[in-house]
Each structure stands twice: as structure tokens, then as C-alpha cells.
ROLO-721843 format. One line per field, with one value per residue (C-alpha): x, z, y; residue number from 1; residue in one letter. Coordinates in pm, 1 decimal, m for minus. Example, Ala and Ser with C-alpha at 12.3 -4.5 7.8 and 13.67 -1.06 7.14 Angstrom:
x = (1230.0/1367.0)
z = (780.0/714.0)
y = (m450.0/m106.0)
resi = (1/2)
resn = (A/S)
***
This chain:
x = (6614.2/6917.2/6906.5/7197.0/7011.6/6663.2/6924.0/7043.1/6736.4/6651.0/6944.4/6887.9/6568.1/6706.3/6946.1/6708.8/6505.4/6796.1/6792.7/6449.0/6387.4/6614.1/6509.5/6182.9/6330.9/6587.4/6396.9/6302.8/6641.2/6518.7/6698.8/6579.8/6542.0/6356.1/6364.5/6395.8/6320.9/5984.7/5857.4/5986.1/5799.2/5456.6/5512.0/5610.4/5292.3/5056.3/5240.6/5097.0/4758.7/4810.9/4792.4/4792.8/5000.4/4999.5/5188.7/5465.6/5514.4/5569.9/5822.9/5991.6/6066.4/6061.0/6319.2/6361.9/6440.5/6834.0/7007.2/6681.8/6465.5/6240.9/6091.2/5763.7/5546.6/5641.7/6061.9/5960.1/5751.2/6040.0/6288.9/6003.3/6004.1/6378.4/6472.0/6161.3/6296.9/6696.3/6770.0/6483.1/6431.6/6395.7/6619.3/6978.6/7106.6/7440.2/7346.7/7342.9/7080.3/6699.3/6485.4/6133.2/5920.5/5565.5/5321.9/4947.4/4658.5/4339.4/4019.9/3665.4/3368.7/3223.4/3472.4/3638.0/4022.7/4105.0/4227.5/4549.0/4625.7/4567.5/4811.4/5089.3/5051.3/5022.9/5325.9/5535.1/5479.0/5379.6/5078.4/4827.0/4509.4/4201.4/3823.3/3738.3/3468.1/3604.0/3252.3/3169.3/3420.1/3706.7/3806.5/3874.2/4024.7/4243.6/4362.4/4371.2/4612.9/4856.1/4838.8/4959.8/5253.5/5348.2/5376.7/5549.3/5834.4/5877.3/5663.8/5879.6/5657.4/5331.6/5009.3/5133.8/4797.6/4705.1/4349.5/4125.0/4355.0/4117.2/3731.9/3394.6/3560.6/3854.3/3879.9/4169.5/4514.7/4823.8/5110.3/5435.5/5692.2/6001.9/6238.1/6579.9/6826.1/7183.6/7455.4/7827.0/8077.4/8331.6/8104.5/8166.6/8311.8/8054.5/8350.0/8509.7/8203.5/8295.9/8059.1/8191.6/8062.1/7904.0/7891.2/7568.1/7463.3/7376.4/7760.1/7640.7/7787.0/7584.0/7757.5/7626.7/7815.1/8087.3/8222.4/8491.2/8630.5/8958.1/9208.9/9174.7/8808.4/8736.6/8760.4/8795.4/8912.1/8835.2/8890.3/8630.1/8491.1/8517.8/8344.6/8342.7/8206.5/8070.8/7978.6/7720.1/7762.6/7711.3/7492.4/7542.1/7370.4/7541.0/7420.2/7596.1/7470.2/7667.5/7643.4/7789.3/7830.4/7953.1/8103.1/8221.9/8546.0/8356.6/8098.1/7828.9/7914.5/7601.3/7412.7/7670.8/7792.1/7403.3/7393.5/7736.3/7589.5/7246.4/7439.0/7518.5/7432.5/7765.4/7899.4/7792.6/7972.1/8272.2/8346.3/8241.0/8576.7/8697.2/9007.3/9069.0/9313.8/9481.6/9307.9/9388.6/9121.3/8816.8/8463.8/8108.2/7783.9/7516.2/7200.9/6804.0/6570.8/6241.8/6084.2/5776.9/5746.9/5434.0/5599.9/5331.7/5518.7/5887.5/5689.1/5588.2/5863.7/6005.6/5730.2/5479.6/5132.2/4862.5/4900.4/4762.0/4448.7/4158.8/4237.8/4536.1/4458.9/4449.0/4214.8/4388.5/4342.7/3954.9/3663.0/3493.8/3635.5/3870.9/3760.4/3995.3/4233.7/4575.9/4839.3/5156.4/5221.5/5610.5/5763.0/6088.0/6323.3/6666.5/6877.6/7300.6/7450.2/7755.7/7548.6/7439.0/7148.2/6761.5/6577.1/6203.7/6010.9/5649.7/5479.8/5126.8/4933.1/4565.2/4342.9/3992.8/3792.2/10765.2/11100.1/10882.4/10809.2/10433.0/10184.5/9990.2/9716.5/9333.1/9131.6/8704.6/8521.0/8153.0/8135.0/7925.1/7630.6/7648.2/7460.0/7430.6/7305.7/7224.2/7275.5/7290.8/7624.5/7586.7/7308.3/7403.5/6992.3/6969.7/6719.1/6801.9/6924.2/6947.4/7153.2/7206.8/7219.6/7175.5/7197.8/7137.0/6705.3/6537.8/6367.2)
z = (6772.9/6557.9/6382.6/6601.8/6831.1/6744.9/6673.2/6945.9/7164.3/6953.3/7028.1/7370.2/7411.0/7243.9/7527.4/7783.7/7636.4/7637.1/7998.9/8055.0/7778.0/7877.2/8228.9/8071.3/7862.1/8160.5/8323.7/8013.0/7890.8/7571.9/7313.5/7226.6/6893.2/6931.7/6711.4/6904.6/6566.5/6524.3/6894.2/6853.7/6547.0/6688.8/6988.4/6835.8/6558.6/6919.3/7082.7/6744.9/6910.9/7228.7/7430.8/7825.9/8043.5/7854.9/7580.8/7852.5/7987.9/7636.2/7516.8/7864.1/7715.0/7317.0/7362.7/7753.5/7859.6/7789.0/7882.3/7954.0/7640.7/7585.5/7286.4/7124.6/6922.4/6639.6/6676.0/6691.4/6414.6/6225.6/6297.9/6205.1/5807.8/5841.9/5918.1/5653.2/5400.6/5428.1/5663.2/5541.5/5206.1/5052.7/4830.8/4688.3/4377.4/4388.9/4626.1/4886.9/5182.5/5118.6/5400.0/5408.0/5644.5/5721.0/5906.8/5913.3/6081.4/6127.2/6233.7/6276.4/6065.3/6322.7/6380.7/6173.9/6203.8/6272.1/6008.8/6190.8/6279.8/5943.4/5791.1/5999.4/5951.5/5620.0/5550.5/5844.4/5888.6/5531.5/5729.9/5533.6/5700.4/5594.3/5778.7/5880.4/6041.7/6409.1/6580.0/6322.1/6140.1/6395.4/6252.4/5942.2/6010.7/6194.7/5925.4/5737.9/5955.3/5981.5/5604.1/5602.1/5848.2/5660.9/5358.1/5473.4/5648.3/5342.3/5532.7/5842.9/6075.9/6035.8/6285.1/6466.7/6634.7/6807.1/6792.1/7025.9/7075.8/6864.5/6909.3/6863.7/7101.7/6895.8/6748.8/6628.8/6548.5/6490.2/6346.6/6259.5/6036.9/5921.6/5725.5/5658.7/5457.3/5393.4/5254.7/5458.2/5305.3/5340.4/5294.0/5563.1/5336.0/5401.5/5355.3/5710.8/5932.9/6175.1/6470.0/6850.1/7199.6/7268.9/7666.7/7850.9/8134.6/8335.4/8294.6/8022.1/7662.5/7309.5/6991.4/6705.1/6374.9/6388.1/6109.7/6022.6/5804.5/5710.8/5978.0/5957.9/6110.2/6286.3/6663.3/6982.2/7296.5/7631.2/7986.4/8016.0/7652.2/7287.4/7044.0/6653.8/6339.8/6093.5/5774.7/5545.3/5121.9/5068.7/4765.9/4590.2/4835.1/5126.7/5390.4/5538.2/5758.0/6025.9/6248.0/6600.9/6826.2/7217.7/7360.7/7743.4/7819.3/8114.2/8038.6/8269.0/8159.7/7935.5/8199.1/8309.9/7954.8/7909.1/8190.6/8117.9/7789.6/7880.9/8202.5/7986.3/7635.2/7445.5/7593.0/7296.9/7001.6/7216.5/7209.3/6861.5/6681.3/6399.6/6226.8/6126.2/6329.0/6272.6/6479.4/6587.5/6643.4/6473.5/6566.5/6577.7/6586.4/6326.5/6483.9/6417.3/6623.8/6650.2/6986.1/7057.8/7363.2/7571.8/7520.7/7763.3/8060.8/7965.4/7861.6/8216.1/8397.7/8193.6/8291.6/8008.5/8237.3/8104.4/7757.6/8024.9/8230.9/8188.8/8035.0/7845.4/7709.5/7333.9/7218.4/6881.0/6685.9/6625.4/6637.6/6898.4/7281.6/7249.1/7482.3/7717.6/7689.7/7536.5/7425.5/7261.4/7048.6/6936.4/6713.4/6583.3/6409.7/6299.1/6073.6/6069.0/5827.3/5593.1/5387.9/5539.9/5790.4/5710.6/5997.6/6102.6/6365.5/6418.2/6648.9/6707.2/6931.0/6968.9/7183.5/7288.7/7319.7/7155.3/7199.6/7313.4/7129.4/6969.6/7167.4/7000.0/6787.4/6992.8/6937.7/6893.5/6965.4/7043.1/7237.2/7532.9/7524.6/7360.0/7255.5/6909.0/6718.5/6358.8/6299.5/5987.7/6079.7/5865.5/6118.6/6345.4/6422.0/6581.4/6356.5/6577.4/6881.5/7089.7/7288.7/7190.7/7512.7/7299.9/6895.8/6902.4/6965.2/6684.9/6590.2)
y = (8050.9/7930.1/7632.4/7491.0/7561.3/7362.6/7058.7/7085.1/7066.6/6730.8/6593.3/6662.4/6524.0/6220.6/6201.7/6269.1/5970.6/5720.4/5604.3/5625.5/5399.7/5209.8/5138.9/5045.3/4781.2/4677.6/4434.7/4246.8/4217.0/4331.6/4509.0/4854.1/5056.1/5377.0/5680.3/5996.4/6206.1/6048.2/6095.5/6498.8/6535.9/6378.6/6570.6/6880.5/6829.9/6778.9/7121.3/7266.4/7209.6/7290.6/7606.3/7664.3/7522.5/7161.0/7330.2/7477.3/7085.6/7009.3/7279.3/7216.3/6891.4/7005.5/7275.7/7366.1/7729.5/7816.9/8154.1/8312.8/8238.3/7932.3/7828.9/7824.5/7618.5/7805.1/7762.5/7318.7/7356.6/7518.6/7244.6/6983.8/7178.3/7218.9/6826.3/6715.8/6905.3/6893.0/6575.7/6316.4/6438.9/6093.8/5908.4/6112.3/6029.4/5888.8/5603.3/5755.3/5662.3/5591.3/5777.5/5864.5/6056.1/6092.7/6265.1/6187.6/6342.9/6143.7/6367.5/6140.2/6339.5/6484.4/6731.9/6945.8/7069.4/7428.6/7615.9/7741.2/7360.7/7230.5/7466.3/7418.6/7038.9/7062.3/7325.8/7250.9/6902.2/6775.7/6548.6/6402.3/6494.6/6249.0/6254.5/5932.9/5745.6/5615.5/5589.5/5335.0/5212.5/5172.2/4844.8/4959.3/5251.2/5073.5/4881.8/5193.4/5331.7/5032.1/4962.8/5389.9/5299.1/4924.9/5157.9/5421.1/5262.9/4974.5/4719.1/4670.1/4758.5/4608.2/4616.0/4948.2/4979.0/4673.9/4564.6/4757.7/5058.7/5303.3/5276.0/5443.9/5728.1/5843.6/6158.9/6242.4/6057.4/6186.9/5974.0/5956.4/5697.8/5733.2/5481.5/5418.2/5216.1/5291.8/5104.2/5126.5/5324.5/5057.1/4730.1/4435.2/4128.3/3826.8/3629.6/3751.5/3661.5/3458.8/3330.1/3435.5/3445.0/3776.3/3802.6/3873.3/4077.9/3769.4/3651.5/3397.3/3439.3/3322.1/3228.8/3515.8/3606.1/3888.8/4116.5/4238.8/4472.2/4649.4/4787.4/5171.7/5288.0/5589.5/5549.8/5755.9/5571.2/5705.9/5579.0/5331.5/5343.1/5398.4/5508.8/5368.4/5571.5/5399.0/5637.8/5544.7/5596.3/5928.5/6091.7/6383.5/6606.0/6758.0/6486.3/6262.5/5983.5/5770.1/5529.6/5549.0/5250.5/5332.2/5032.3/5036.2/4872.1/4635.2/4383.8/4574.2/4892.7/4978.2/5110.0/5367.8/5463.8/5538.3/5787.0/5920.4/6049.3/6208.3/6398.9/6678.2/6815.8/6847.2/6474.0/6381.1/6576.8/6590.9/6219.7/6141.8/6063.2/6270.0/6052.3/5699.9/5491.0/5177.4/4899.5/4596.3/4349.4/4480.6/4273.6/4382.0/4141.1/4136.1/4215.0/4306.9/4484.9/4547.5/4730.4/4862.2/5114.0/5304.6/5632.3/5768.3/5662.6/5783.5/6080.0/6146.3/6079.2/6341.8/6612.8/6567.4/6467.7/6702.1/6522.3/6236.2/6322.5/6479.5/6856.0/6835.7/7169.4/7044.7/7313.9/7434.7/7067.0/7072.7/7298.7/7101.0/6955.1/6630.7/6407.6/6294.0/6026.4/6053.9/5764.0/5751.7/5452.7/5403.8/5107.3/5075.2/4847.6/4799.7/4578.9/4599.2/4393.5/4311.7/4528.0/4816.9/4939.2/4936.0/5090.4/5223.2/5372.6/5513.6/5728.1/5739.1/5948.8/5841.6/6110.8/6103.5/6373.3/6076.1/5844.2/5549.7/5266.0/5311.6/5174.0/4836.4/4963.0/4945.0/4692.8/4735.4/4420.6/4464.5/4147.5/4248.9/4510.7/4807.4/5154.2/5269.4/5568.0/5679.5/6043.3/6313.2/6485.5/6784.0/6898.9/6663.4/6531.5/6204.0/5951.6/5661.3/5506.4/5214.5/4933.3/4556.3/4319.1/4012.1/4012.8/3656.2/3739.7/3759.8/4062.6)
resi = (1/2/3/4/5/6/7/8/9/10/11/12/13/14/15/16/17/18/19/20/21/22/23/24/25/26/27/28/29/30/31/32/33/34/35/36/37/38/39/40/41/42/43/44/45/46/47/48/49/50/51/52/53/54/55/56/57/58/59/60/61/62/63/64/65/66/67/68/69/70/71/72/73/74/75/76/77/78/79/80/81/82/83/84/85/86/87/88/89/90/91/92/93/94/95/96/97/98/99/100/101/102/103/104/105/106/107/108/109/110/111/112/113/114/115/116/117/118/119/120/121/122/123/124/125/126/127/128/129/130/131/132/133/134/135/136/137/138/139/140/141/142/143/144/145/146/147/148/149/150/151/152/153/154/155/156/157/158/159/160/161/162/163/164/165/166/167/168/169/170/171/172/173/174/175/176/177/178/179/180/181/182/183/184/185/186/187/188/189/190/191/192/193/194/195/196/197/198/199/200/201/202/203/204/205/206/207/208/209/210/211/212/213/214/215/216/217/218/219/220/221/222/223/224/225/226/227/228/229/230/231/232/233/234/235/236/237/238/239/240/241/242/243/244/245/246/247/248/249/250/251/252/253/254/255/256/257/258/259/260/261/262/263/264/265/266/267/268/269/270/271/272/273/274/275/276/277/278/279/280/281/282/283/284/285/286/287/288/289/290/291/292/293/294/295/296/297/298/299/300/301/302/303/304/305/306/307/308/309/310/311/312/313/314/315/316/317/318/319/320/321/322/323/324/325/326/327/328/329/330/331/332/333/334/335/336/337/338/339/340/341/342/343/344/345/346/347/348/349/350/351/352/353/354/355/356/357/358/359/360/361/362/363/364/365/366/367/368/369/370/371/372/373/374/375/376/377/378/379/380/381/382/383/384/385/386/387/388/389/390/391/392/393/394/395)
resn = (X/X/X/X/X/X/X/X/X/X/X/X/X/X/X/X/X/X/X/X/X/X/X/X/X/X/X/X/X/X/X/X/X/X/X/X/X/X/X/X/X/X/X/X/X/X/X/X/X/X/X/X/X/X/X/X/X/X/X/X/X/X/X/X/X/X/X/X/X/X/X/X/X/X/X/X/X/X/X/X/X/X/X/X/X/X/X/X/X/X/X/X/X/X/X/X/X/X/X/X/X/X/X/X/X/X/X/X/X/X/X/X/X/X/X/X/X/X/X/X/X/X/X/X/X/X/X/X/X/X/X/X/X/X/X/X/X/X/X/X/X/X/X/X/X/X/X/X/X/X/X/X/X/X/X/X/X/X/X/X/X/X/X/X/X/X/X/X/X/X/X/X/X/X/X/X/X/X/X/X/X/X/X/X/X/X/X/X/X/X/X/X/X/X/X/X/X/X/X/X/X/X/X/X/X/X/X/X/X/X/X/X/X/X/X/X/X/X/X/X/X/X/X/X/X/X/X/X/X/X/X/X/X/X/X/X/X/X/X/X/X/X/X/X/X/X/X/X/X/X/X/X/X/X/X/X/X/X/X/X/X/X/X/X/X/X/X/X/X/X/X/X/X/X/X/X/X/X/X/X/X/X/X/X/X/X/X/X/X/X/X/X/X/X/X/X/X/X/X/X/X/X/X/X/X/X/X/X/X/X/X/X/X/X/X/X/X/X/X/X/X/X/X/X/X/X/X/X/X/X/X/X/X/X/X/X/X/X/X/X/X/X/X/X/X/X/X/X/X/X/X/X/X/X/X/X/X/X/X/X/X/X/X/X/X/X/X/X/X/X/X/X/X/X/X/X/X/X/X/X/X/X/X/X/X/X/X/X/X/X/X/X/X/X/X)
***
């Protein structure tokens, strides 16, 4: 398998991810950060473990089946080392974006990892792997654990694992962080804020601050949307990071932009605009995010259930049976400012056992709810994504 092609299943799965999340978060009116990278990499560290048919569920969803060749554990684990090592290699010089990543594995004492799965989380994954003590220490390691995550994503997300959610029955946790914080290309100018209504789903509107920024931006205008790039300072390495924000022309539109782009795989790169226009009005809202979601059920509804119940054929992780039980723990957050962007997310997986007069120039005004991505365009992997139905809730 190419590495277009491993990108490309991420970014699929990202897609795939994007309405299912956000019919979870629909009914709360919530807005939703989530980061599609980390849940791959967790998931793609588990499929490391797995054999049987819980492994096929998960590569169905990793990397499904495309002109008559799937993939295997071993073609995810290869985009895991590729995107550690090229797209979230840390900090570049030149000022360029600050990104971390980590894996970590924790096994309790009493069991002891398989060689085979401890390399490839090691190597592949760069996981720290530490024995602890869960059937006596839980508490602690607990604390442990979200002290690891606080760290790793610059202490944005704190308590990632609520009280209770590992015990005396835990074996083995795997997790996942990653971090972000990037300063715009073409920094907002404080000055220009301006407070404005941003309209609400419910017909209501809410008076936020807007930014604003020179005329020329990269755009794309479609029928009943457009699209805005927003490019991050680049380093001196070859990456180059961007944010995308998808706003519908109607008020309600979110919901059907959403679907529009997880119907098919290339919707995406095909609408992404590649030149700076002249614009007219140019508006978008500060906002800050911070979401937490049960992966477990998005997972499912997407075909992943042996993860879930009893066998969930995890027999490659540890010498010894897993008990059952199997959750997926996911927290993100999100900051868009004059400034720039500082974002995070965690996974955690816990298991048991012509002649016409030009036209005006378009206008962009994020006024009413929109979706919004953050991607590396050189391999084009999707860190993070999201919509904003009201910037005026606090994180």
C-alpha cells in the first residue's frame, strides 16, 4: 500500500467520523472538536493486538478493502511511523507550528506484554510502555495517567480519565495525545475585532467578537457553500499546516454540508481552494472548544463491536487473557484567535481482561454554524476537525 494511499484511508475515516460525531453532539447543541488522527492511531496501536475477526472489523474501518486489496495491521502501523515521524515531528525551526504526539501503553504487573506487540509500539508507534499496579493502586495510576496526558498536550486537557473509569480490573491502557499550536500566516489585527450577531440554529443570534483581516484570502465558492484556507507560518521543513473552515450559504446548512463531505472520498480535496481572491466582506468569530466524546458508540455504528463484548479477540497485547470490557475515551480542544490556533485531543482505550462588467468580489462571513478542519497539506492527514454552532460557550 502507497502512502497516498494510507492518507487517504485516514482521511477517510475522518470523514466517516464527521456525521456520526456529530449526531452525537446534535442534540446538545454542543460544539465539537475531535481529532480523527488520534482515534486512528489508538485504534490502529489496538489492531496491532488483535487477530481474528475483531482485527477485520477494525481494518474495515482502518483502511477498508479498495480495488480488490485490503489492508493489514502492518500497512496502519506504517502510516502510524510515517505521520509520527514526518507530520507531528515536534517543533520546526523557523516558527513554524509546535505539535507533539504521544503514545502510551499501560500493562498492570501481572501481565507481561508480548514481545511482537511491544516492538511495534515501541518502533512504530514510539509508546511509552510502563508496568503498573491497577489492582491496587488504581487511584494513583489514574492520576498518573492524566498528569501523562496534561503534559503531553501543554496542560489543556486535564482529568482525561474521570474518577472511577479504571479499577482493580484493568489491565491494560492504551493512550493517545497529540498537541498543537500554530501561528496564522497573515496574523488577524486585534485592532479590527469587532463584536456581531452570530445566528443560531434555533433562529436566535448572540453577540461574539469577529475578525478580520486583509482582502485577498484563499476561497472557493460553490453552490450552496464556500470554503476559506487559512495557512499557518510555515518552518523550514517541508510541512505545511492549514486551516479549513466550510461555511454553507443558509443558516441550517451545517448539517447537510456535513453529509455532503463524508458521501464520497475525494469531496474533500476537490473543493479545497487553491488561489487567493479578492473578498469583500471578510468575518469569522473567535471561538474555543473543548469536547469530550464516548468514541465507543460512533465506533459501533461504524462496524467496530467485537472491540465491545465479551471476545474481542485481543490476544497479541499480553501473555495472558484480557478480560473483557473495552472503552474508548476521546477529549479534544481548540482555540482560534487573532493569534493563531492551539489545539489538543486524547484517546484512551481502557480494556479489561468576458465583456461583462466583473462581478462584486464574495464575501466570507462565518456568522451562522460552521465546520472546520486542521490539516498537513503536504500529505494531506487530517489532525483536526469540528463545527462551531455557538462560539459564544465557553470552552
Amino acid at each position: 500500500m502507497s502512502l497516498s494511499d494510507s492518507v487517504a484511508h485516514q482521511t477517510a475515516f475522518a470523514l466517516r467520523l464527521a456525521p456520526r460525531v456529530a449526531a452525537a453532539a446534535a442534540d446538545e447543541g454542543a460544539n465539537v472538536v475531535f481529532s480523527p488522527l488520534s482515534l486512528h492511531a489508538l485504534l490502529s496501536l489496538a489492531a496491532a493486538g488483535t487477530r481474528g475477526p475483531a482485527l477485520d472489523e477494525l481494518l474495515a474501518v482502518l483502511a477498508p478493502a479498495g480495488g480488490g486489496c485490503g489492508a493489514t495491521a502492518d500497512d496502519v502501523a506504517a502510516l502510524a511511523a510515517h505521520v509520527v515521524g514526518r507530520v507531528l515531528a515536534g517543533a520546526s525551526a523557523g516558527g513554524g507550528p509546535r505539535v507533539s504526539f504521544a503514545n502510551g501503553v499501560w500493562v498492570d504487573a501481572s501481565l507481561s506484554l508480548k514481545a511482537a506487540f511491544a516492538e511495534i509500539a515501541a518502533s512504530a508507534y514510539k509508546a511509552e510502555i510502563q508496568s503498573v499496579d491497577f489492582q491496587t493502586k488504581d487511584d494513583e495510576i489514574t492520576d498518573q495517567i492524566n498528569s501523562w496526558v496534561s503534559s503531553a498536550t501543554n496542560g489543556l486537557i486535564k482529568n482525561m480519565i474521570p474518577d472511577g473509569a479504571i479499577d482493580q480490573l484493568t489491565r491494560v491502557v492504551l493512550g493517545n495525545a497529540i498537541y498543537f499550536k500554530g501561528a496564522w500566516a497573515d496574523k488577524f489585527d486585534a485592532s479590527g475585532t469587532e463584536d456581531g450577531e452570530f445566528h443560531l440554529l434555533n433562529g436566535n443570534s448572540v453577540l461574539v467578537p469577529f475578525m478580520t483581516n486583509r482582502e485577498t484570502q484563499f476561497l472557493s465558492s460553490y453552490d450552496d457553500f464556500k470554503v476559506l484556507r487559512l495557512p499557518y507560518r510555515k518552518g523550514d521543513d517541508r510541512r505545511q499546516f492549514s486551516m479549513y473552515i466550510f461555511l454553507p450559504d443558509d443558516r441550517d446548512g451545517l448539517w447537510n454540508l456535513i453529509d455532503k463531505l463524508s458521501s464520497e472520498p475525494e469531496f474533500l480535496n476537490r473543493h479545497l481552494p487553491k488561489r487567493e481572491v479578492k473578498l469583500g466582506e471578510f468575518r469569522i468569530p473567535k471561538f474555543k472548544i473543548s469536547y469530550g466524546l464516548d468514541a465507543s458508540r460512533v465506533l459501533k455504528e461504524m462496524g467496530v463491536h467485537m472491540l465491545f463484548c465479551g471476545d474481542g479477540g485481543l490476544t497479541e497485547i499480553a501473555d495472558s487473557p484480557i478480560a473483557d470490557g473495552t472503552s474508548i475515551l476521546h477529549k479534544s480542544f481548540v482555540e482560534v484567535n487573532e493569534e493563531g490556533t492551539e489545539a489538543a485531543a486524547a484517546s484512551f482505550r481502557m480494556l479489561r481482561g468576458c465583456c461583462r462588467a466583473p462581478p462584486p468580489p464574495p464575501d466570507f462571513v462565518a456568522d451562522h454554524p460552521f465546520f472546520f478542519l486542521i490539516r498537513e497539506d503536504t500529505t494531506e492527514a487530517v489532525l483536526f476537525m469540528g463545527h462551531v454552532l455557538d462560539p459564544s460557550v465557553a470552552a
